[in-house]
N, C-alpha and C positions, 0 to 999 in steps of 0.2 A: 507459401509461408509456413512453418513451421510450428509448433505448440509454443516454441519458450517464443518465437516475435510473437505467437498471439496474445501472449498475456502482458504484451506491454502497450497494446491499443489502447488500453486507457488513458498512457500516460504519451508516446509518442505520436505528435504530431505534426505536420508541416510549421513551421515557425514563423514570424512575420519578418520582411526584408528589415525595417529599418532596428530589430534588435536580434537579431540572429546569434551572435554569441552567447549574450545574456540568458535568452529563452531555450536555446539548445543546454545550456550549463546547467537551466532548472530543472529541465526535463530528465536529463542523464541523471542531475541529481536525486530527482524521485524516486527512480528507476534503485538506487542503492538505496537509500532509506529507507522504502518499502517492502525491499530484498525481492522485488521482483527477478533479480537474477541473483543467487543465493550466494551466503560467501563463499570464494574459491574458485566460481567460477566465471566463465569467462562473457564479457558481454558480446554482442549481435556485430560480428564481423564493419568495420571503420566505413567500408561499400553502402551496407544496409540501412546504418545508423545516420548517414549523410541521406541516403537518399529518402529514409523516411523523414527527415527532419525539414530536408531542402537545402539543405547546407554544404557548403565546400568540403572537400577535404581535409581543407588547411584550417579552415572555422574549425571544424570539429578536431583535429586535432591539439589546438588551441584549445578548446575544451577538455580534451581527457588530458592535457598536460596537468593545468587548475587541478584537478580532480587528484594527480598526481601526488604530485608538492604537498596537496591535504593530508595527503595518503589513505585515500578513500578507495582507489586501485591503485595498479602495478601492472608493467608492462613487461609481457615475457618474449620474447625472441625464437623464432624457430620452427620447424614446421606444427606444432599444436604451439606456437605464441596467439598473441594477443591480447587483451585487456581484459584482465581477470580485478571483480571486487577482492579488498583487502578485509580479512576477518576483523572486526570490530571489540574492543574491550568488554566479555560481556558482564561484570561488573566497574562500573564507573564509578572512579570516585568522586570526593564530595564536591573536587573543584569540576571535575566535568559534570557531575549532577548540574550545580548551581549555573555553570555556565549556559547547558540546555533549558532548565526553567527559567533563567532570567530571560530569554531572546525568546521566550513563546508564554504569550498571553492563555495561560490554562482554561481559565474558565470560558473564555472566547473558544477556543479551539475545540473542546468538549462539546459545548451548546452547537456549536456550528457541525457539528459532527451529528448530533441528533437530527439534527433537522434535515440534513441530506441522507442520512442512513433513512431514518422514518418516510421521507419521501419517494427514496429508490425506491424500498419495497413498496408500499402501496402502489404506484406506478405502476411498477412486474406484475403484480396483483392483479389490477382493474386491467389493465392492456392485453395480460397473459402473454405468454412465451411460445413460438414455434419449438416442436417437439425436438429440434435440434439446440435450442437458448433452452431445453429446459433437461434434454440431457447433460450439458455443457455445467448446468448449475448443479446435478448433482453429480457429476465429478469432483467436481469444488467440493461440495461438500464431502464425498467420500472420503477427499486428498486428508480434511482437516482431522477427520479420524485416526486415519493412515497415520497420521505425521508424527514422526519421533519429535520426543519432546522439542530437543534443539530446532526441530523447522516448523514447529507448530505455528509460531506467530507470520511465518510468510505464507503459508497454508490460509490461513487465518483472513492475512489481507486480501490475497489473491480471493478469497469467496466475496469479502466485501466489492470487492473494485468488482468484480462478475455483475453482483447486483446492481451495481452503480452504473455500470455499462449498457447491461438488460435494460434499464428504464426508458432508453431510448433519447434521451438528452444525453447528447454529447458537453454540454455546457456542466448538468451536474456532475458526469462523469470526472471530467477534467477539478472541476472545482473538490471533488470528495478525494481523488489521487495527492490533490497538495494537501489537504487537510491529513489525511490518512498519514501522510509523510509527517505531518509533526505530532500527531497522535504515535506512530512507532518509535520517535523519537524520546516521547515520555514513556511510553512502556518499557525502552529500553532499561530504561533504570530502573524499574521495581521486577522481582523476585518470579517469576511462574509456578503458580501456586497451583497445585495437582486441584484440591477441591477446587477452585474457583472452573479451572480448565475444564473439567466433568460438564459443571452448570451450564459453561459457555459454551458447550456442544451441545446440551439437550435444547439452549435456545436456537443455535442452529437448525438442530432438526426442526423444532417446531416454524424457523419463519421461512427455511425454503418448502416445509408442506404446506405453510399456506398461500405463500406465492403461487406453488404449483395448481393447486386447489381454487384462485381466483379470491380468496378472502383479504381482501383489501385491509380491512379496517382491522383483521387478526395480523397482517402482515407487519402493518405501523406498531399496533402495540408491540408486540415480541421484539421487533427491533428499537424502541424505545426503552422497554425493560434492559432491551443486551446491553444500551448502550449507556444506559442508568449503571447497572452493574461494574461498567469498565471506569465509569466517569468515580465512581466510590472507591476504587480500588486506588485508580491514579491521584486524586485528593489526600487520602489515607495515608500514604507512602509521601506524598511529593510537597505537602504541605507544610512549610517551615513556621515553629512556632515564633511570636511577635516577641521583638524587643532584642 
């Protein structure tokens, strides 16, 4: 298995028989919302994506048609074809603003983010990391340095979901992948602010040293602060005045 299938272990998984289209459709969907496979390029070979899912060919085909029609991807033809994500609007307007924060309850979606971020890290914390899960997280981290501004926020989630993964529950893993997915979905509409971005890397550093370090109770805060920080940003911007 390769680097880019591993980054999608958080989110693909075997799916259950009696909803297989449905649960494959979510899954592939997270997979773009999160940008775990970045725009332009191409997802995990039609082989792969069935057999990690459990799913027919023809289910999943059925799926990346959906996907299609959205136009969320695009299918190219040829020997480099395949199912490549479709670059997304990166300024929305007001009716696609309104349309995402109508269908996603904000202040649920933030709270519920705290509480799984906060708990990942503690988790990694107290449990510690084999020297392989704890090189693996500071590659993550490295990447989110690295990242030109444009792929900063998939850099970004990719460390989260790491963390989420690291905890060792696959249940909060999965549950922090959907939430993440509609957390990028409100980011997507507000601005990438150079200071804020600085801040949200020095809280990085600080909460994968203390993961690595074993400091639990330093791990929860710093990722309670990051995600205080994100949740004020997103309110700030996304909040429509009354009346």
């Amino acid at each position: 298995m390769d680097g880019a299938a591993d980054g999608l272990a958080p989110v693909l998984r075997p799916v259950r028989a009696g909803n297989g289209f449905e649960e494959a459709l979510e899954q592939i969907l997270q997979i773009v919302r999160l940008g775990l496979v970045a725009q332009g390029e191409r997802l995990p070979a039609e082989r792969e994506l069935a057999d990690r899912l459990r799913i027919s060919r023809v289910t999943l085909r059925e799926v990346l048609k959906v996907l299609q029609d959205e136009g969320l991807v695009e299918s190219r033809r040829g020997r480099y074809g395949g199912t490549f994500v479709r670059a997304r609007d990166a300024h929305p307007g007001e009716a696609e603003l309104r349309r995402r924060t109508d269908r996603i309850d904000v202040e649920d979606t933030l709270r519920f983010r705290e509480v799984l971020e906060t708990g990942a890290a503690g988790l990694c914390a107290a449990h510690g990391l084999s020297d392989a899960d704890g090189a693996r997280l500071r590659g993550c981290l490295a990447a989110t340095r690295d990242a030109p501004l444009a792929d900063y926020r998939r850099c970004d989630t990719l460390l989260h979901l790491a963390l989420a993964e690291l905890s060792g529950s696959p249940s909060l893993a999965a549950q922090y992948a959907a939430v993440r997915a509609r957390v990028n979905d409100l980011l997507d509409c507000i601005p990438l602010l150079v200071r804020n971005l600085e801040h949200s890397q020095a809280q990085h550093d600080a909460l994968v040293e203390a993961v690595l370090e074993g400091d639990a109770d330093g791990a929860r805060e710093v990722a309670r602060e990051h995600c205080g920080g994100t949740a004020a940003l997103l309110r700030g911007f996304l909040t429509r005045p009354a009346g």
